[in-house]
C-alpha positions, 0 to 999 in steps of 0.5 A: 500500500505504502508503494502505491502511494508513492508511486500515485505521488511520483506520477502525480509530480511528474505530470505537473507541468505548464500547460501548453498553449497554441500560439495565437494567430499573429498580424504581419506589420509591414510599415513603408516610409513616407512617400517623397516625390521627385519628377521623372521625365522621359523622352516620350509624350507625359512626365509625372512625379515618382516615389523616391523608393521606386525604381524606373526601367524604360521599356519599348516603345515608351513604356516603363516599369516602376519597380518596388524591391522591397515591395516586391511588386512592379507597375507597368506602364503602357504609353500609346499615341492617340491617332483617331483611335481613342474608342478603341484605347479606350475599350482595350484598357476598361476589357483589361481591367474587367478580366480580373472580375473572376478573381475580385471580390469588386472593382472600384472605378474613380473618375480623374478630370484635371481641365487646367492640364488637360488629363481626363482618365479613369483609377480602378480598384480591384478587390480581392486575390486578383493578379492586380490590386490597381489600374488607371488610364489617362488620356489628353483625348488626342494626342496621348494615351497612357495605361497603369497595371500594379502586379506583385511577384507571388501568388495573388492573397490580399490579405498578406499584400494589403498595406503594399498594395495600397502604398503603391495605390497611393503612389499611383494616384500620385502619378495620375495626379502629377502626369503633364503633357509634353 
């Protein structure tokens, strides 16, 4: 009897201990530096201003991509002279953007008009794991004609690319609003 007790009690103490716990789910942080601006200026038809973090390669026929490394994202954008076929740029940039309605969860249109530089155009937000968050066209209606698709390197989750993806919003609604005419 005695080695019984003693066996409950030496059981009993091992089998005290702290009691694991899952660990709760955790928020990534990603904080980005504010935004500072710098013009940028090309030998094609628009000049605008850029984020200082961001990175321009030129591309064929005037289009650029604007990378962000740390972002691991890129916008692209497209420039296409107006030649009595504004319908039809037009027509191209809204199919592109309506492509991803499988994916989006819903797509925000924000018209831009801008009389005193003469740049009238369209910001679309797509919501959802679509393969872009953002797009825009502008146009001067008829000389000028420029296209803008934000696209990150990895599989679309937009929860995980939320504060990125709206950073580079900002900084596109930052190019729509400063794009001059040359």
């Amino acid at each position: 009897m005695k080695n019984i007790i003693l066996f409950t009690l030496f059981l009993s103490l091992l089998s005290c201990g702290d009691e694991k716990m899952p660990k709760p789910t955790g928020q990534l942080s990603l904080e980005y530096p504010p935004a500072k601006y710098m013009k940028f200026s090309n030998s094609c038809g628009f000049d605008f201003d850029k984020n200082e973090l961001a990175e321009v390669k030129a591309t064929s026929n005037c289009g650029l991509e604007i990378h962000y490394p740390k972002m691991k994202a890129t916008v692209y954008l497209t420039y296409k002279p107006v030649q009595n076929n504004l319908e039809k740029l037009l027509t191209d940039a809204q199919k592109l953007t309506y492509e991803h309605v499988i994916k989006a969860n819903d797509i925000a249109e924000q018209p831009y008009v801008n009389l005193d530089h003469k740049v009238y155009g369209m910001f679309y937000q797509v919501g959802g794991n679509a393969a872009t968050n953002a797009q825009f066209y502008v146009t001067d209606s008829t000389r000028n004609f420029v296209t803008a698709s934000m696209y990150f390197y990895s599989k679309p989750n937009f929860d995980s690319i939320l504060p990125a993806a709206d950073y580079i919003k900002n900084d596109m609604k930052q190019i729509i609003e400063s794009i001059k005419w040359k």
